[in-house]
ROVEXBA-886824 format. One record per residue: x, y, z of N, C-alpha, C, O in turn. Coordinates in steps of 0.001 Angstrom, whole numbers, padded with zeros to 6 digits, always signed. Each point is the difference from the previous one (the first is absolute). Layout:
REM residues N
XYZXYZXYZXYZ/...
REM end
This chain:
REM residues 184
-019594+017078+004910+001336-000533-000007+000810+000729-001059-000499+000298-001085/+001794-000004+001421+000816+001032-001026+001450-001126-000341+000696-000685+000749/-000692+000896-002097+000606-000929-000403+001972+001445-000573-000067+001127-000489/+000848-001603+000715+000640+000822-000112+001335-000683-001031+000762-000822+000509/-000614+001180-001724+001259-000802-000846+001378+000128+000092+000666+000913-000487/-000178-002050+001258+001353+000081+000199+001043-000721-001270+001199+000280+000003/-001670-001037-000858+000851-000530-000814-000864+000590-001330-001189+000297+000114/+001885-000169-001317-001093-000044-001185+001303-001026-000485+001116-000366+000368/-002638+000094-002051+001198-001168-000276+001598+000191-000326+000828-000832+000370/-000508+001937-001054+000977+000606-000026+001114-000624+000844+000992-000634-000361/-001561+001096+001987+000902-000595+001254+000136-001319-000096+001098-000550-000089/-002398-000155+000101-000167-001193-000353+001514-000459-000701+000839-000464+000773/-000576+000562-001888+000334-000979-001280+001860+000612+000940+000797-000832+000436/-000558+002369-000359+001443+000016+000651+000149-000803+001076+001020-000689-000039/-001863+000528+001196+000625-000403+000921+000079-001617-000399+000830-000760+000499/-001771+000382-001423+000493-001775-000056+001523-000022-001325+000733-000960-000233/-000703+001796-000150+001092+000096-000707+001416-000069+000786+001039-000632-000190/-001589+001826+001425+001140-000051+000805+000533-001264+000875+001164-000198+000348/-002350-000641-000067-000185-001132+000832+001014-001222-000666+000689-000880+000514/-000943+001261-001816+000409-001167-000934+001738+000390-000623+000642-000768-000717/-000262+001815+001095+001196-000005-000161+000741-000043+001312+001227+000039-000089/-001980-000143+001793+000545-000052+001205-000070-001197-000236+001123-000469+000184/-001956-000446-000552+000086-001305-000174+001397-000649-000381+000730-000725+000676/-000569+001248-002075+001013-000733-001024+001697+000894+000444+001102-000291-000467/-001372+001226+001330+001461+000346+000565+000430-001035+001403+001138-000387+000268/-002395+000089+000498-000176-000627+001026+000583-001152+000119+000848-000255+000855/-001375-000722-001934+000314-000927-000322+000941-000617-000631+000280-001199+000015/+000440+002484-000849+000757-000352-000493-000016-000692-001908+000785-000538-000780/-002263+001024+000809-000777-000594-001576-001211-000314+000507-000514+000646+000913/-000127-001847-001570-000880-001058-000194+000021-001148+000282-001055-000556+000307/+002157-000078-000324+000090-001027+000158-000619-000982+001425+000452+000506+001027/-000858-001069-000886-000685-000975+001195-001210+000771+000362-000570-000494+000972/+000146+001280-001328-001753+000834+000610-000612-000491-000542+000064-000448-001144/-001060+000442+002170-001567-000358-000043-000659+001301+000423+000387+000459+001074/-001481+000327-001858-000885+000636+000667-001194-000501+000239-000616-000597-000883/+000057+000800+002294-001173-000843+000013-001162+001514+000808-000061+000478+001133/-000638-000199-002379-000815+001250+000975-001681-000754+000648-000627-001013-000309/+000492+001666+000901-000970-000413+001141-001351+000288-000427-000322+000965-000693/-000253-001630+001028-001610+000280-000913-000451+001383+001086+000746+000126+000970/-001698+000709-001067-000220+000512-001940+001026+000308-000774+000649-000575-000874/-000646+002094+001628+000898+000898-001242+001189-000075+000054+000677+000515-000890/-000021-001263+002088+001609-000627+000139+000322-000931-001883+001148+000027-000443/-002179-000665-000312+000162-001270-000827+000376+000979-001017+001149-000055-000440/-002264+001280-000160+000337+000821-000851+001513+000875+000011+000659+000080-001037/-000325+000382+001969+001153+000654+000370+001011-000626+000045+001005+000667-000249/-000773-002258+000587+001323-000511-000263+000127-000765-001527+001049-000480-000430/-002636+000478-000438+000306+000127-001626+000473+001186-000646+000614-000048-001066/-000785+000739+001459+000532+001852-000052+001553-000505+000256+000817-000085-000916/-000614-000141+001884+001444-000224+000385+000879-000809-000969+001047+000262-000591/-001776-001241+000636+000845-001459-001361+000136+000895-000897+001190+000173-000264/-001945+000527-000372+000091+000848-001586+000895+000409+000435+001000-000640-000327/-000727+001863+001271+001302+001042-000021+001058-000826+000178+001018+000191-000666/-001076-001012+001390+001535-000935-000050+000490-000379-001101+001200+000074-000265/-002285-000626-000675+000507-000776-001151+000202+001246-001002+000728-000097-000988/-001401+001233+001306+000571+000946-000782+001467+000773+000259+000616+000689-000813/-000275-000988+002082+001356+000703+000466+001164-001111-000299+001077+000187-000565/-001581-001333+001080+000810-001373-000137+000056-000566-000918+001118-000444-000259/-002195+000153-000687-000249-001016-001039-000224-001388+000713+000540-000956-000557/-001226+000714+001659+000195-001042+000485-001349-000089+000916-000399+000758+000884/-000266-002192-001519-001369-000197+000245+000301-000582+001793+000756-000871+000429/-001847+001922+000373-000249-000257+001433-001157-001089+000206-001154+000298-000308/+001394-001276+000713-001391-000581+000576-000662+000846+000699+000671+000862+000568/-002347-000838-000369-001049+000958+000911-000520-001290-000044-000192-000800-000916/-000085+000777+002732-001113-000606+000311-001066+000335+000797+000276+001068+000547/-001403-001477-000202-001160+000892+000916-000283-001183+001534-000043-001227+000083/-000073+002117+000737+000202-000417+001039-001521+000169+000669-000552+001014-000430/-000026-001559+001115-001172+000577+001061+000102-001142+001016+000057-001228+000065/-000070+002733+000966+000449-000238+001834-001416-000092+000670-000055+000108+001225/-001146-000308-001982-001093+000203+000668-000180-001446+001816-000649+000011+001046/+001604-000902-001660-000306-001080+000958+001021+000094+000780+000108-000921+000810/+000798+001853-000779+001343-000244+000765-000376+001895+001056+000871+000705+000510/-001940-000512-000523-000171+001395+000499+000243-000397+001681+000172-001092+000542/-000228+002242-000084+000110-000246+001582-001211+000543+000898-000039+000145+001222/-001204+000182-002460-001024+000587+000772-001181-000962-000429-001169+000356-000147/+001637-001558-000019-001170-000954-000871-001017-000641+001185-001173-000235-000288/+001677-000022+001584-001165+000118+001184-000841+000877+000129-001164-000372+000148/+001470+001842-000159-000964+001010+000536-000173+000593-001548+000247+001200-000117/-000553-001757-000805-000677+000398-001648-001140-000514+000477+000072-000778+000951/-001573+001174-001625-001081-000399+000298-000200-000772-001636-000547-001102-000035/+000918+001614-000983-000434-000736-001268+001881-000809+000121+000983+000376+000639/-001138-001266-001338+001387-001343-001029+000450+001364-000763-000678+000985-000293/+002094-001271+000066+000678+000881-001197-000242-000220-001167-000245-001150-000363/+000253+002278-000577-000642-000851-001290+001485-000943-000654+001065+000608+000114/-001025-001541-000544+001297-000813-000154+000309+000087-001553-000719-000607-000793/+002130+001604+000236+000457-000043-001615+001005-001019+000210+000532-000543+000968/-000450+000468-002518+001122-001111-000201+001315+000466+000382+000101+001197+000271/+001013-001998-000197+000811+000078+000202+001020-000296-001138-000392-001008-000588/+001222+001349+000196+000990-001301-001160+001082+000455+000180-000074+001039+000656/+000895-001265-000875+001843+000156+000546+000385-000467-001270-000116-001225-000029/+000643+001822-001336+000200-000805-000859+001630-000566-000524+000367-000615-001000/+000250+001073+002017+001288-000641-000076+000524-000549+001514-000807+000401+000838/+001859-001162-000234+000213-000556+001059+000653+001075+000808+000968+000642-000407/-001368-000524+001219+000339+001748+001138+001234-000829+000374+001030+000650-000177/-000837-001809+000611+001625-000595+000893+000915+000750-000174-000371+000723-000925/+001552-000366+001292+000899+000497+000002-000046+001367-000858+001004+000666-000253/-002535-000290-000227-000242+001520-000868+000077+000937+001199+000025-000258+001203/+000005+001443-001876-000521+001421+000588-001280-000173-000521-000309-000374-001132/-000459+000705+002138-001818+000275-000128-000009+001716+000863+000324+000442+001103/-001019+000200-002653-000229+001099+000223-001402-000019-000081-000685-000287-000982/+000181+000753+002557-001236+000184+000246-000786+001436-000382+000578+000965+000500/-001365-000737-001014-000507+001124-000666-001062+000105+000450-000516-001117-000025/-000374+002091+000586-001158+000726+000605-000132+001638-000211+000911+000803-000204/-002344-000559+000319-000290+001241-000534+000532+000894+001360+000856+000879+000104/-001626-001420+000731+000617+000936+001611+000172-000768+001345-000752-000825+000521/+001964+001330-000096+000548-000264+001305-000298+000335+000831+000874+000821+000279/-001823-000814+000772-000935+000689+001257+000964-000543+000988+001163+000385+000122/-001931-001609+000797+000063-000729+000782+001082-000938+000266+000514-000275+001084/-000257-000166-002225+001107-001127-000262-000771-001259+000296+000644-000999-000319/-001829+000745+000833-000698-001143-000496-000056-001063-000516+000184-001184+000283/-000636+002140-001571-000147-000491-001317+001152-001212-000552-000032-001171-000378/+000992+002197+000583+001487-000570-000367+000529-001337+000616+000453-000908-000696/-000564+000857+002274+000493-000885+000908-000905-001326-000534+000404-001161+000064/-001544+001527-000534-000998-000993-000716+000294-000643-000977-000206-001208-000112/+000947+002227-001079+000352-000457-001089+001358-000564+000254+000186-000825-000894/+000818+000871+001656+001053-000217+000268-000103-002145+000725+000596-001057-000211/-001633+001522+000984-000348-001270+000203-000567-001164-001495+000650-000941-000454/-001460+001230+000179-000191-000003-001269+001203-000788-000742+000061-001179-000348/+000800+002147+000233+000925-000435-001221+001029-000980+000646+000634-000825-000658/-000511+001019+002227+000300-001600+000528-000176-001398-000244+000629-001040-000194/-001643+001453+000284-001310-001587-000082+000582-000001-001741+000481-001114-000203/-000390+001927-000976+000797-000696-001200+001383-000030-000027+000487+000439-001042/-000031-000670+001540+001326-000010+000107+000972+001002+000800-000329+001068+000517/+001836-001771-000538+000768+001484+000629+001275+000776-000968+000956-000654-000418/-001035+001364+000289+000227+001319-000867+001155+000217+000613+000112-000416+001153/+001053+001147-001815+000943+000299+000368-000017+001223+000854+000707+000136+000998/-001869+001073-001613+000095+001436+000867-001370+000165-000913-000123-000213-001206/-001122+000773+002405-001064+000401-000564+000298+001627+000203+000815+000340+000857/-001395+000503-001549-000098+001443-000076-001340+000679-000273-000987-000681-000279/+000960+001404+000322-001462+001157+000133+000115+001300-000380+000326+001084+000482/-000817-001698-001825-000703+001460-001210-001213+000833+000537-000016-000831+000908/-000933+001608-000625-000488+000810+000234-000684+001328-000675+000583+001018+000372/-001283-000858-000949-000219+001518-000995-000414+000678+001475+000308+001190-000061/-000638-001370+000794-000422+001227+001071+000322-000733+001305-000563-001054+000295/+001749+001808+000700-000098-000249+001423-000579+001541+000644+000265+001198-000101/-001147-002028+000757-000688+001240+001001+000053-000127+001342-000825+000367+000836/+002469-001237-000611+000143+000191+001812-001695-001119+000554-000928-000660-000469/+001696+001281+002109-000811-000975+001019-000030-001217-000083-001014-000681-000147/+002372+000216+000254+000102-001231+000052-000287-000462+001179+000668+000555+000874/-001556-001529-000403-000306-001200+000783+001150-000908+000087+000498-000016+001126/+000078-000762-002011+001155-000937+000073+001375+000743-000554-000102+000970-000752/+001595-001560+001231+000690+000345-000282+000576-000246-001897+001146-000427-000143/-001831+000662-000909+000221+000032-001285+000215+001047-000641-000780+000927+000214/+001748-000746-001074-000231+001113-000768+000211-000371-001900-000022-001137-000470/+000135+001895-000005-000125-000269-001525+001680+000561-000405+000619+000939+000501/-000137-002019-001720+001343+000218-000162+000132+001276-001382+000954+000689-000363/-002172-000779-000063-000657+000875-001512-001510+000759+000531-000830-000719+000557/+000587+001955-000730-000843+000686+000523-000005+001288-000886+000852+000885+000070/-001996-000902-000966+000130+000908-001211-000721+000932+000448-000220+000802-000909/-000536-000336+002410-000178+001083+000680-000174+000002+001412-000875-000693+000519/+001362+001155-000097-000348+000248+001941-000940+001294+000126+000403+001124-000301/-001866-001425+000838-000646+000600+000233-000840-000044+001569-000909-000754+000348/+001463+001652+000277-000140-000460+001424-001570+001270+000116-000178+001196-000227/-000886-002688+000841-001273+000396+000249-000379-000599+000993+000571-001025+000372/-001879+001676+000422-000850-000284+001090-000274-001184-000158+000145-000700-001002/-000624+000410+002184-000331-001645-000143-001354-000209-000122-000588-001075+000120/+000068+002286-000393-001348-000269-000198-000434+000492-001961-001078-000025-000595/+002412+000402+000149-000353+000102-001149-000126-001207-000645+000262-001020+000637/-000645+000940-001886+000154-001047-000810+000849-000189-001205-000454+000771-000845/+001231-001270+000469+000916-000027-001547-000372-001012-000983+000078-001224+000103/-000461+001878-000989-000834-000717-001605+000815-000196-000802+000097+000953-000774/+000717-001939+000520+001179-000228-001320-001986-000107-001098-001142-000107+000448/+001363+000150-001061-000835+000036-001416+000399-000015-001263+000117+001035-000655/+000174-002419+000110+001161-000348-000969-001349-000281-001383-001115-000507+000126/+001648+000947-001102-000999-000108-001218-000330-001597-000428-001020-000367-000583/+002113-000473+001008-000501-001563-000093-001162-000595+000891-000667-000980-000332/+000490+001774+001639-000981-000518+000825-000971+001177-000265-000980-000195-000718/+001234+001509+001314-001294+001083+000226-000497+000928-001323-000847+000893+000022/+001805-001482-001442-000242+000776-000731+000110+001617-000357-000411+000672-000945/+001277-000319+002337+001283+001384+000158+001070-000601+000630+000218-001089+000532/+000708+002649-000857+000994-000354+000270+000572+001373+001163+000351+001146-000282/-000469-002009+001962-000016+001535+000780+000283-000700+001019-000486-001123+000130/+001476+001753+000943-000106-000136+001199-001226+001657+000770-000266+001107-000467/-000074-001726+001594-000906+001029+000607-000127-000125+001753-000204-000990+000702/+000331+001840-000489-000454+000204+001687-001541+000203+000546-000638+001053+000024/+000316-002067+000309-001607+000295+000399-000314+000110+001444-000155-000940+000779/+000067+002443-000472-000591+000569+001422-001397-001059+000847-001128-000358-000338/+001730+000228+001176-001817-000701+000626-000737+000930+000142+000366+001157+000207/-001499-001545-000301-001095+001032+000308-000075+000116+001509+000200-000682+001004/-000688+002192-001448+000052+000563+001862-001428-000350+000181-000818-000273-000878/+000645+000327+002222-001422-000048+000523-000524+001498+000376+000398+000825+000822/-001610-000825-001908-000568+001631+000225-000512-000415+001831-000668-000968+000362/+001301+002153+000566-000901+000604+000883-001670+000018+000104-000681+000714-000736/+000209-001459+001592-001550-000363-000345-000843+001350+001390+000135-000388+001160/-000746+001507-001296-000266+000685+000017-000606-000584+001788-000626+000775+000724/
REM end
């Protein structure tokens, strides 16, 4: 398997920099957001986010962590239960902007999951979608309003956000499937 580096941290730290000032032009400031990133590496990346805000703004963002494991749409044909993280929302989403944060945008899935999700706590004035990597092939009609890279790949590749809070680096990567050697 060939692993190929598309982000180093470098990219990393600009594009959430950049994310976080599309944010605060977007919006118009800070005021009424909620970021809520998505378990895993969605939770780390929208604390990444709160910092740069409060460093551009001066103005503390709620982050909360979200997991869509029970709201999935493939939970019949799973053979194992999802593993189930907490959830916490630590301010009232009603009438907020909830900025949803995830490492990558494939399918749109994920999202329609988490979107459901943040229903069931309340209703939000306008949810949005942060992103460090869209890699196309969307399945559902979603897209991301913040997208700190578009990297359009096979659908048989794989994309590794690898954030130093969870994997202990800090890398995005493209991982080739293995071919099947020719059997003689």
């Amino acid at each position: 398997m060939g692993e190929k580096v598309l982000l180093t941290e470098v990219d990393i730290r600009r594009a959430l920099v950049r994310i976080a000032h599309e944010i605060v032009e977007r919006n118009k400031g800070c005021q009424d957001l909620v970021l809520v990133g998505m378990h895993t590496r969605g939770v780390p990346l929208a604390r990444r986010l709160a910092a740069l805000l409060k460093d551009i703004e001066k103005a503390e963002v709620p982050v909360g962590t979200l997991d869509i494991g029970l709201y999935r749409d493939d939970l019949p044909y799973r053979e194992e239960p999802p593993h189930i993280r907490s959830t916490d929302i630590p301010a009232d989403i009603v009438g907020k902007v909830v900025v949803l944060v995830d490492d990558v945008l494939f399918t749109g899935r994920s999202i329609r999951a988490a979107m459901d999700a943040i229903m069931d706590l309340g209703r939000p004035r306008r949810i949005q979608l942060a992103v460090l990597v869209d890699r196309g092939h969307r399945e559902l009609p979603i897209r991301a309003e913040y997208v700190g890279r578009n990297l359009p790949t096979s659908q048989q590749e794989e994309i590794q956000v690898r954030l130093q809070e969870v994997d202990g680096q800090e890398l995005v990567v493209s991982v080739a499937p293995e071919r099947e050697e020719n059997m003689p």
